[in-house]
N, CA, C and O atoms as a GROMACS GRO file, in nm:
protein
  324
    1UNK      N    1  11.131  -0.822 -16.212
    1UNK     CA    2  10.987  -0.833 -16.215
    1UNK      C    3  10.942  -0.971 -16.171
    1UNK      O    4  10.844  -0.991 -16.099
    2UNK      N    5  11.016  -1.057 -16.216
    2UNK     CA    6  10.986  -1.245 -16.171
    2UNK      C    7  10.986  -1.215 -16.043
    2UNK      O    8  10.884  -1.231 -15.977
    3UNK      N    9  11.081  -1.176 -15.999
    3UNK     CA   10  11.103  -1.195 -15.833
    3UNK      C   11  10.997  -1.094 -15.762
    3UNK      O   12  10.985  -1.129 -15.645
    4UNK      N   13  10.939  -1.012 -15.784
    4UNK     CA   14  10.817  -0.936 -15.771
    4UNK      C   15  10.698  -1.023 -15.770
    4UNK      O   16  10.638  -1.024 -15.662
    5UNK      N   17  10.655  -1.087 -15.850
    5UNK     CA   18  10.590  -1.191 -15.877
    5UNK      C   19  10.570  -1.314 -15.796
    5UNK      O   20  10.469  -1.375 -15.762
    6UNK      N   21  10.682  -1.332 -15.777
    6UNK     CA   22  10.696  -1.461 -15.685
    6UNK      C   23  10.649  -1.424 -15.584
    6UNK      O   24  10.540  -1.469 -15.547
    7UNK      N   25  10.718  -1.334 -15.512
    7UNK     CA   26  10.706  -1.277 -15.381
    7UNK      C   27  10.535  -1.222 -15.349
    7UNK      O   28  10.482  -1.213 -15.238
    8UNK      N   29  10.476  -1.194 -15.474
    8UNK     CA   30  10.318  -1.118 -15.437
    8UNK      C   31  10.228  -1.257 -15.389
    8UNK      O   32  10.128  -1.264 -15.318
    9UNK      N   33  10.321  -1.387 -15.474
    9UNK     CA   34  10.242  -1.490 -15.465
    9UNK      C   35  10.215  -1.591 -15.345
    9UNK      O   36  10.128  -1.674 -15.317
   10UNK      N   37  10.318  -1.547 -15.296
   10UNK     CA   38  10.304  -1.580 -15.173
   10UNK      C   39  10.294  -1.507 -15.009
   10UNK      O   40  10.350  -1.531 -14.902
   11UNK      N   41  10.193  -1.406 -15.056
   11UNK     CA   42  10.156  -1.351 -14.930
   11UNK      C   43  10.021  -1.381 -14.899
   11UNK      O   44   9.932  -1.422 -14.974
   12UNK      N   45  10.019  -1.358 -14.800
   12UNK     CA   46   9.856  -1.441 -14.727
   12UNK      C   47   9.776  -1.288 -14.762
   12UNK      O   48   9.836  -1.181 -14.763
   13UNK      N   49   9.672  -1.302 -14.780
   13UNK     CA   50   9.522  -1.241 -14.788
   13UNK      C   51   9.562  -1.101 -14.699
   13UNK      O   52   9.588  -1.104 -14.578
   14UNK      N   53   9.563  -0.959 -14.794
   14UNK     CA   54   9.533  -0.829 -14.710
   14UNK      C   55   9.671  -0.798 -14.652
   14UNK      O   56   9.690  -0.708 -14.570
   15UNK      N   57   9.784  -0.892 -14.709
   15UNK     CA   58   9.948  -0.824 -14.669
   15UNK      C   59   9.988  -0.764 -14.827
   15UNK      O   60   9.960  -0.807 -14.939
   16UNK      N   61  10.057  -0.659 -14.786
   16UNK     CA   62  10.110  -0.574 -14.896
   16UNK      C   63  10.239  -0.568 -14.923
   16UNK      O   64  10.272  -0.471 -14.856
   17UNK      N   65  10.331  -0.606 -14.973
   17UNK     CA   66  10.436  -0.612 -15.019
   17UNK      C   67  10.527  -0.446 -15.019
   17UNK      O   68  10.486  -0.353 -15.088
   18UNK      N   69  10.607  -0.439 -14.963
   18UNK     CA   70  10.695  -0.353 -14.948
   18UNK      C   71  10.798  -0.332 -15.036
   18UNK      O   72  10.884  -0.420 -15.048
   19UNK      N   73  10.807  -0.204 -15.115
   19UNK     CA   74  10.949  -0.208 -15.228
   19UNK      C   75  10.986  -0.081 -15.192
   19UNK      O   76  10.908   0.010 -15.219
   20UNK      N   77  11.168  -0.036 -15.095
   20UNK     CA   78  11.217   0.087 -15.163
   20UNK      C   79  11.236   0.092 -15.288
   20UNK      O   80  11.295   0.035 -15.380
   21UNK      N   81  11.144   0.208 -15.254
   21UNK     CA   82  11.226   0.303 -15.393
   21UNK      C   83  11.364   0.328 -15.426
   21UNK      O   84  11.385   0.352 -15.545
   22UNK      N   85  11.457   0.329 -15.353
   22UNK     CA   86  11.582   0.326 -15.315
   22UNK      C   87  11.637   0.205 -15.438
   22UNK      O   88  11.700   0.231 -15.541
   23UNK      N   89  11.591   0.064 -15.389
   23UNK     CA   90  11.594  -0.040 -15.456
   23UNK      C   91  11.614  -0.039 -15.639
   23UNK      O   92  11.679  -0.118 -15.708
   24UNK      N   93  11.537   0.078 -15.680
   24UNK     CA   94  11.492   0.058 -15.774
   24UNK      C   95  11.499   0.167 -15.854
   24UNK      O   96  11.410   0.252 -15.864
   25UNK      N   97  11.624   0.164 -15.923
   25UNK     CA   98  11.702   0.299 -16.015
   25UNK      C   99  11.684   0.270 -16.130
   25UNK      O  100  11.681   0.161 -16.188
   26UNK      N  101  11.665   0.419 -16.178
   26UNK     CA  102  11.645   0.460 -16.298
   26UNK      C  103  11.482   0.373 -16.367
   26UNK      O  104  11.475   0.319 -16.477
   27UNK      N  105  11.406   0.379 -16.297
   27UNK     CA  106  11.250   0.366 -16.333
   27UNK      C  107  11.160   0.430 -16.272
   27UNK      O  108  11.157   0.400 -16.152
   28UNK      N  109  11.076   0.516 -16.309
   28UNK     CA  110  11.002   0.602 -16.237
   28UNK      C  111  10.856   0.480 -16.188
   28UNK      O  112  10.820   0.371 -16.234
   29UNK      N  113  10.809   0.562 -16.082
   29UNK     CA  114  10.666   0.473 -16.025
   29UNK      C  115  10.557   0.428 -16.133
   29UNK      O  116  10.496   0.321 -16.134
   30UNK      N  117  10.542   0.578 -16.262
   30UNK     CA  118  10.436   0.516 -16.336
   30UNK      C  119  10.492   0.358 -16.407
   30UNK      O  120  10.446   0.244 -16.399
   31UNK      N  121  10.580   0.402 -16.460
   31UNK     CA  122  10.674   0.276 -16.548
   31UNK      C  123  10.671   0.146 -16.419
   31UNK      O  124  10.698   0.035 -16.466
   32UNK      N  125  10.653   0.146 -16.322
   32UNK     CA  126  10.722   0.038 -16.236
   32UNK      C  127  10.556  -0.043 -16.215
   32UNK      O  128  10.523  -0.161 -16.207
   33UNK      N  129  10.479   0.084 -16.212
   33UNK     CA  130  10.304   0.037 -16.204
   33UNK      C  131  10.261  -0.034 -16.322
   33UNK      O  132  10.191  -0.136 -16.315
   34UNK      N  133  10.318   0.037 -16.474
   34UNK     CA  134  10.222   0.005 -16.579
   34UNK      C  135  10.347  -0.124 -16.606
   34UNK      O  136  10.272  -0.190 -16.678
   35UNK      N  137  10.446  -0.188 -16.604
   35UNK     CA  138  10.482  -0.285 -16.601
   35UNK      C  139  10.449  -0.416 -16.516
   35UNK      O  140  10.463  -0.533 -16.551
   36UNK      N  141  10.392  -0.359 -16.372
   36UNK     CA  142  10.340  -0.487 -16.311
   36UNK      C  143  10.199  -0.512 -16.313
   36UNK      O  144  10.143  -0.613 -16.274
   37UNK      N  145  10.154  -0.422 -16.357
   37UNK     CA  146   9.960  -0.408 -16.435
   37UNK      C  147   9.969  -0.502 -16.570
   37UNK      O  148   9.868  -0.565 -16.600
   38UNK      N  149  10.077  -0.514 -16.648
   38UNK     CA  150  10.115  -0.584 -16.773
   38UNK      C  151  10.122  -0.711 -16.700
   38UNK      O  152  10.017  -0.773 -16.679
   39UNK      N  153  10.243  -0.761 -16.656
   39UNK     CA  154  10.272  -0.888 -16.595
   39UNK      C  155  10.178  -0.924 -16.502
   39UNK      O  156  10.186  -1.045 -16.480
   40UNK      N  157  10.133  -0.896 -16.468
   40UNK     CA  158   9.950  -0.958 -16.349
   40UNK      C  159   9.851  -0.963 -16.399
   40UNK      O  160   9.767  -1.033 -16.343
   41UNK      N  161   9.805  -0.880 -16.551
   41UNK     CA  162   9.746  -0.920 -16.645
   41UNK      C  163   9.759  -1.028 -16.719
   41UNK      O  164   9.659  -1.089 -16.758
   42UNK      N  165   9.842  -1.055 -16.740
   42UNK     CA  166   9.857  -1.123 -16.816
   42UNK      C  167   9.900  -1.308 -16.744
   42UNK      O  168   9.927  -1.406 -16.814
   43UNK      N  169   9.892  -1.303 -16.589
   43UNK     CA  170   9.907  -1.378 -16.530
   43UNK      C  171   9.746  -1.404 -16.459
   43UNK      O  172   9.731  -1.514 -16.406
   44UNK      N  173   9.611  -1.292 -16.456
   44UNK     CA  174   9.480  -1.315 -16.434
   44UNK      C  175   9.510  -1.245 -16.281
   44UNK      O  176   9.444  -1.299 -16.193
   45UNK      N  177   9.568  -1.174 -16.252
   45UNK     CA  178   9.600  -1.164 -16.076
   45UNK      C  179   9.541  -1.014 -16.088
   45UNK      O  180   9.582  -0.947 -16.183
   46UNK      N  181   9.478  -0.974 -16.027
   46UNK     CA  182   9.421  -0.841 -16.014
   46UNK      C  183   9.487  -0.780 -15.847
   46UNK      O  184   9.443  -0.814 -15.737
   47UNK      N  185   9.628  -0.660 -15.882
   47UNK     CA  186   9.685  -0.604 -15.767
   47UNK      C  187   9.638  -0.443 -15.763
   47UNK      O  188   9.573  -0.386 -15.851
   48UNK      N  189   9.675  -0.400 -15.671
   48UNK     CA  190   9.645  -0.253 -15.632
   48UNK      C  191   9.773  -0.206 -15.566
   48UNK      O  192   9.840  -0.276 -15.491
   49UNK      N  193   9.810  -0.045 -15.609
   49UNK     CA  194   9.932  -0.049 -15.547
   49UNK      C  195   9.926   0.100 -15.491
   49UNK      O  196   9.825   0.171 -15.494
   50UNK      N  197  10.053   0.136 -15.439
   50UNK     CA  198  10.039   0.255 -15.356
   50UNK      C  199  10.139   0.293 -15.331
   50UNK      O  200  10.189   0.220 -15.245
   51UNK      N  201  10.237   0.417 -15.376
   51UNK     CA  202  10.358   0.497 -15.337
   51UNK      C  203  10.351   0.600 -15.236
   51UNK      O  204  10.252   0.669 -15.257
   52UNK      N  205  10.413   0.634 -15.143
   52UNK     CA  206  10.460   0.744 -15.038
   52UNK      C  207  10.568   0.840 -15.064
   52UNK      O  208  10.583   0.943 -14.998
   53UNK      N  209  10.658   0.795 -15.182
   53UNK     CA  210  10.770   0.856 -15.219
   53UNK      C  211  10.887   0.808 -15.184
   53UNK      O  212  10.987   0.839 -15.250
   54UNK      N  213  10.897   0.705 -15.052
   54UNK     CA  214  10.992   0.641 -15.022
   54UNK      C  215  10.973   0.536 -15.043
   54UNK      O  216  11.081   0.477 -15.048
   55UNK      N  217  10.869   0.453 -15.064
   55UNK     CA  218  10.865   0.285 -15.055
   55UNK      C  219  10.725   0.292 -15.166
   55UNK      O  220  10.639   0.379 -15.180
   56UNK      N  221  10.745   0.163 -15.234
   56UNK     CA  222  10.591   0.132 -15.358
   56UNK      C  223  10.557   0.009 -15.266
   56UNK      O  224  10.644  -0.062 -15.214
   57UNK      N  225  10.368  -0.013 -15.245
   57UNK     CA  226  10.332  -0.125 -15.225
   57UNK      C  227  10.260  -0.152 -15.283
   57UNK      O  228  10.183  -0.073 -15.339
   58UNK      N  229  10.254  -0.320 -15.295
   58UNK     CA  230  10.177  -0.376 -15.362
   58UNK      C  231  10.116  -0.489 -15.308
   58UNK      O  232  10.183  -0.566 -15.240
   59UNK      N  233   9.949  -0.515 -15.339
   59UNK     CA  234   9.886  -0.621 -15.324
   59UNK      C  235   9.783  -0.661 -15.386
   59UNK      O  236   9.708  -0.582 -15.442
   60UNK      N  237   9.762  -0.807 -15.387
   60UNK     CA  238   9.674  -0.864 -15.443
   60UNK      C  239   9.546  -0.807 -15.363
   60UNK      O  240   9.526  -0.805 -15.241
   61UNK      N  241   9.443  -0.749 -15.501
   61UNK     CA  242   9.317  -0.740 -15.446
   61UNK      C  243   9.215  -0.840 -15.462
   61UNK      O  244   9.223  -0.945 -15.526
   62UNK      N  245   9.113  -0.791 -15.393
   62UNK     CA  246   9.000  -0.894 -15.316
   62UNK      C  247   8.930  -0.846 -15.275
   62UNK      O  248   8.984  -0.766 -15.198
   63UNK      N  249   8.779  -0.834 -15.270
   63UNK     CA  250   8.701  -0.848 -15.153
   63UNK      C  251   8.751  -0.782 -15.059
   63UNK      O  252   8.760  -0.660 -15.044
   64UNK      N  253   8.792  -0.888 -14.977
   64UNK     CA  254   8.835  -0.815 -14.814
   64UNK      C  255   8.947  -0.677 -14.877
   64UNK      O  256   8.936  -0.559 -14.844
   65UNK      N  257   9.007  -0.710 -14.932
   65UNK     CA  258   9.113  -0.596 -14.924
   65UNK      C  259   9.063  -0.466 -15.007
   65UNK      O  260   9.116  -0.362 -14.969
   66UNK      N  261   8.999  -0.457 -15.080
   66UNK     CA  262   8.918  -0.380 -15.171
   66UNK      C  263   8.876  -0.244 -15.077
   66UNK      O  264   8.827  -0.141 -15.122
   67UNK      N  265   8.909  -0.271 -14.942
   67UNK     CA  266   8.854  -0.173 -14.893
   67UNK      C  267   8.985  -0.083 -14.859
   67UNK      O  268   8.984   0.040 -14.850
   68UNK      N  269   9.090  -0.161 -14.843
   68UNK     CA  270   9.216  -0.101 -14.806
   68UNK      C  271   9.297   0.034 -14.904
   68UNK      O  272   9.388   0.116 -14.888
   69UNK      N  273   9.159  -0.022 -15.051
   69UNK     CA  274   9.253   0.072 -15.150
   69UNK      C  275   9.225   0.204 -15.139
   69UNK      O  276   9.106   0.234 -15.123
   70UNK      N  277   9.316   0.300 -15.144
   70UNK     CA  278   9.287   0.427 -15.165
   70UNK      C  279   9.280   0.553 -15.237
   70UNK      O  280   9.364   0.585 -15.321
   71UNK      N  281   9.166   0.635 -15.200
   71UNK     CA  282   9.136   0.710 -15.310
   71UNK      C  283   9.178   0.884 -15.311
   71UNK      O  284   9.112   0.988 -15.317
   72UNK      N  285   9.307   0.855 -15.301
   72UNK     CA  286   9.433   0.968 -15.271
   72UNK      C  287   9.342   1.096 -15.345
   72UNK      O  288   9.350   1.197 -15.274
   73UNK      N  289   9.249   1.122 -15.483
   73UNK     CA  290   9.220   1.228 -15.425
   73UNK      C  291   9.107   1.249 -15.341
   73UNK      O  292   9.106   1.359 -15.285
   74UNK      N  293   9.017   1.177 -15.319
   74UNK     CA  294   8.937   1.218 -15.229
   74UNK      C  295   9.027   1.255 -15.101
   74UNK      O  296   9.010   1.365 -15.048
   75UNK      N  297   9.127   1.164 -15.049
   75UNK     CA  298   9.171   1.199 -14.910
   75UNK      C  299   9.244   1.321 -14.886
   75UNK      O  300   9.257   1.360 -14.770
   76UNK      N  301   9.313   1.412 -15.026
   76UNK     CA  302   9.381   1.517 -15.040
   76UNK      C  303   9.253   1.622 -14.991
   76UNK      O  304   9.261   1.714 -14.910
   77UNK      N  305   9.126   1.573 -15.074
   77UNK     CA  306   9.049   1.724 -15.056
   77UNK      C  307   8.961   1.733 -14.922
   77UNK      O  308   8.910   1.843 -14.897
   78UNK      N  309   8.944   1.655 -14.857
   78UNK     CA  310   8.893   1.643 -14.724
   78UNK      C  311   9.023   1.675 -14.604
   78UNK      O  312   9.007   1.685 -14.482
   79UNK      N  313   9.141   1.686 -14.674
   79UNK     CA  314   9.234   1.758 -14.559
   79UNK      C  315   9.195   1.856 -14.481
   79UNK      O  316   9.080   1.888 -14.510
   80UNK      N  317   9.237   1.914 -14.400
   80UNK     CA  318   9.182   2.015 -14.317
   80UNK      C  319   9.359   2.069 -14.300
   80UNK      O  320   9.460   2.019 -14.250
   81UNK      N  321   9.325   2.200 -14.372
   81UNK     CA  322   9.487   2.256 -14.308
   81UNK      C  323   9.503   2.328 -14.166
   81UNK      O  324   9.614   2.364 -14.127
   0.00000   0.00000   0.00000
């Protein structure tokens, strides 16, 4: 998790941090979310994150980036099959 940390801290404005899932056994996504929602709380850092099933990302939000976040169900129900 430190090294998670470190690494969020030093990315420039609107880059998202890349984690396989692969990487990262025996912890499911909620557990991997509500642990770095704990540690960024508690550090004042407000992140937003986002799974595909193969890779978790994460970034510091903002303003500018605020727009990047997404609202998976709206985008499910506007699918068009």
């Amino acid at each position: 998790m430190a090294h998670i940390l470190d690494e969020l801290s030093t990315l420039a404005e609107s880059e998202a941090m890349k984690v396989p899932l692969a990487d990262i056994k025996g912890v499911s996504v909620a557990n991997l979310r509500a642990a770095l929602a704990r540690a960024t709380s508690s550090r004042g850092l407000k992140i937003a994150t986002y799974s595909d099933g193969e890779n978790f990302y994460l970034w510091q939000r903002t303003k500018k980036t605020a727009r990047y976040e997404r609202n998976v169900e709206r985008a499910q129900s506007t699918k068009t099959p």
